[in-house]
C-alpha positions in Angstrom: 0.0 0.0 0.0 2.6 2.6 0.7 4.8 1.7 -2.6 1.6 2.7 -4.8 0.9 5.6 -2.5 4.9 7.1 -3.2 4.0 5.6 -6.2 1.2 7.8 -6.9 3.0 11.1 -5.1 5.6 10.8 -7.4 3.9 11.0 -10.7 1.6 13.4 -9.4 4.6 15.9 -8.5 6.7 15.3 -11.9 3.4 16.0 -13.9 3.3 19.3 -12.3 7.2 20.1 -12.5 8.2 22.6 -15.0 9.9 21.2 -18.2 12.6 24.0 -17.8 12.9 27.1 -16.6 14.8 30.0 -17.6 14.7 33.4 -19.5 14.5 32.1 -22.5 10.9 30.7 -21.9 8.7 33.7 -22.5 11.1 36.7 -21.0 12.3 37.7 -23.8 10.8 38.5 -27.4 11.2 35.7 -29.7 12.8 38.1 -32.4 16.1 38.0 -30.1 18.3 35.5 -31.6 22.0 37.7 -31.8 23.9 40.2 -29.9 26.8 42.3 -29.9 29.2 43.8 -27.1 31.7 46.4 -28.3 34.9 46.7 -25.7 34.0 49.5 -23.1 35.7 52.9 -23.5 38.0 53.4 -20.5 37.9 57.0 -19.4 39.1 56.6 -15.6 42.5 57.6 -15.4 43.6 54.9 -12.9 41.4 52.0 -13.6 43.7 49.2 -14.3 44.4 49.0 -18.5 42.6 45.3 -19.4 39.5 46.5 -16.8 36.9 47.4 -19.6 38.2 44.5 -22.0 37.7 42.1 -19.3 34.2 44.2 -18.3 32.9 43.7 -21.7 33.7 39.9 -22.0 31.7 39.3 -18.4 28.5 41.3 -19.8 28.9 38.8 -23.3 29.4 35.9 -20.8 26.6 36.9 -18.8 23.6 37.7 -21.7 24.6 34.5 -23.4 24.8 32.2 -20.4 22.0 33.9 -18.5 19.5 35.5 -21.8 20.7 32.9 -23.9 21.7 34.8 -27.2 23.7 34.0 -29.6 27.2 36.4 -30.0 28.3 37.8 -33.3 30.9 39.7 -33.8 30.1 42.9 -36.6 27.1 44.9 -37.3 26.7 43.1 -40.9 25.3 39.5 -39.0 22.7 41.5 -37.8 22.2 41.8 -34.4 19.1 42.5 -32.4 21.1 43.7 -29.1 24.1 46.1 -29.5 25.4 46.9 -26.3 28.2 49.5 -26.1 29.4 52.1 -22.7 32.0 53.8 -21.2 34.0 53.0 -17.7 34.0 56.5 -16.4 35.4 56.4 -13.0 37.4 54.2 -11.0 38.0 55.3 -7.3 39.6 53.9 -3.9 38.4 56.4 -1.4 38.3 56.4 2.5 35.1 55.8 4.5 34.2 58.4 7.2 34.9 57.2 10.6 32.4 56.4 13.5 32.4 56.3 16.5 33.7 53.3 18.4 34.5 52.1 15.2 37.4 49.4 15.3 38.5 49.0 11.8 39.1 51.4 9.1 37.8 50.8 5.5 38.6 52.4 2.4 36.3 51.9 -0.9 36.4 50.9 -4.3 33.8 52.4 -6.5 33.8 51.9 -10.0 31.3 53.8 -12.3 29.9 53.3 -15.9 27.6 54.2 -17.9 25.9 51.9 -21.1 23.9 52.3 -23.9 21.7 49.5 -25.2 20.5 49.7 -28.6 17.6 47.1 -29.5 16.2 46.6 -33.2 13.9 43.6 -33.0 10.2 43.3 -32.1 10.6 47.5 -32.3 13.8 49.9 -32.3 14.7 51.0 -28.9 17.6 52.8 -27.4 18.0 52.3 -23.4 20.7 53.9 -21.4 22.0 52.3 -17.5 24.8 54.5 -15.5 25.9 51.7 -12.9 27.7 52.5 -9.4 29.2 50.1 -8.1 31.3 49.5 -4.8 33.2 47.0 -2.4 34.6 48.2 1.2 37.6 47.0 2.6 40.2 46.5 5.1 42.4 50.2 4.8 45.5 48.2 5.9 45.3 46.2 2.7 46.9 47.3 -0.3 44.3 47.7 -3.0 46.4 46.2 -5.2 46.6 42.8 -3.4 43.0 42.5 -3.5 41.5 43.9 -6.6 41.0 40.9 -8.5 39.0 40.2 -5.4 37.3 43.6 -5.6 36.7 43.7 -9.1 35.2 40.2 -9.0 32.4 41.6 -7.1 31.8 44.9 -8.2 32.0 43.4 -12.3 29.0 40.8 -10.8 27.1 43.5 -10.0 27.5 45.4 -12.7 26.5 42.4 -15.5 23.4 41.9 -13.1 22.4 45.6 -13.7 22.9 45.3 -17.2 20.8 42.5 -17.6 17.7 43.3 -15.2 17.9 46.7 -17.8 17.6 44.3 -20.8 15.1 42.0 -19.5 13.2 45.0 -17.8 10.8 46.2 -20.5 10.0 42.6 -21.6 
């Protein structure tokens, strides 16, 4: 009696279990097949040099794994997405101290601004400034820990430019 009442539990739940779920399924319009990332402009003086080449490969990373797009690589393959921007500042600046506050911070702040031009169902320009920052320790050299740093700021940063994407659909 119990085997046929799992029995029964368990094809009753994997009827109801979605086949898949993801953006792809409905979040997007179906006339999105192809985009296109040019490398960000870097117009903050002491950003490190590879930091917008490296930016721009985490945002193509992130709409093809997460939107699931195709990339191209030119204008001429037609694509439905172009997303282009700037990194505009890059800053390690102290935090104001509190009272009984033990430890000192310092913060990284790294701003940029993007333009996302969309052609397909209708033509569409969008445009996201991000901000985006990570405290830490002030005894730690910045340099030691900016792959650290920049790991989380870029996270954030891809997640803003894809909640703009996805937000008008």
């Amino acid at each position: 009696m119990k085997i046929i009442l799992l029995a029964s539990v368990a094809l009753l739940l994997s009827s109801c279990w979605p086949a898949s779920l993801s953006f792809k399924d409905g979040s997007v319009p179906p006339e999105w097949k192809r985009f296109m990332v040019t490398t960000l402009e870097n117009k903050a003086a002491n950003a490190p040099i590879s930091y917008s080449a490296e930016l721009s490969e985490l945002i193509k990373d992130g709409i093809q794994n997460r939107v699931g797009l195709n990339l191209v690589s030119n204008e001429s393959d037609d694509p439905q997405i172009i997303v282009t921007g700037t990194v505009l500042s890059y800053n390690v600046t102290p935090l104001s101290l509190q009272e009984n506050a033990s430890e000192v911070k310092n913060r990284l702040t790294i701003r940029s601004s993007f333009q996302i031009f969309i052609s397909a169902p209708e033509e569409d320009v969008m445009e996201l400034t991000s901000s985006r920052f990570a405290d830490f320790d002030a005894s730690q050299d910045v340099g030691t820990i900016q792959q650290q740093l920049l790991a989380e700021i870029n996270e954030q940063v891809v997640q803003d430019v894809l909640n703009k994407l996805l937000s008008n659909w």
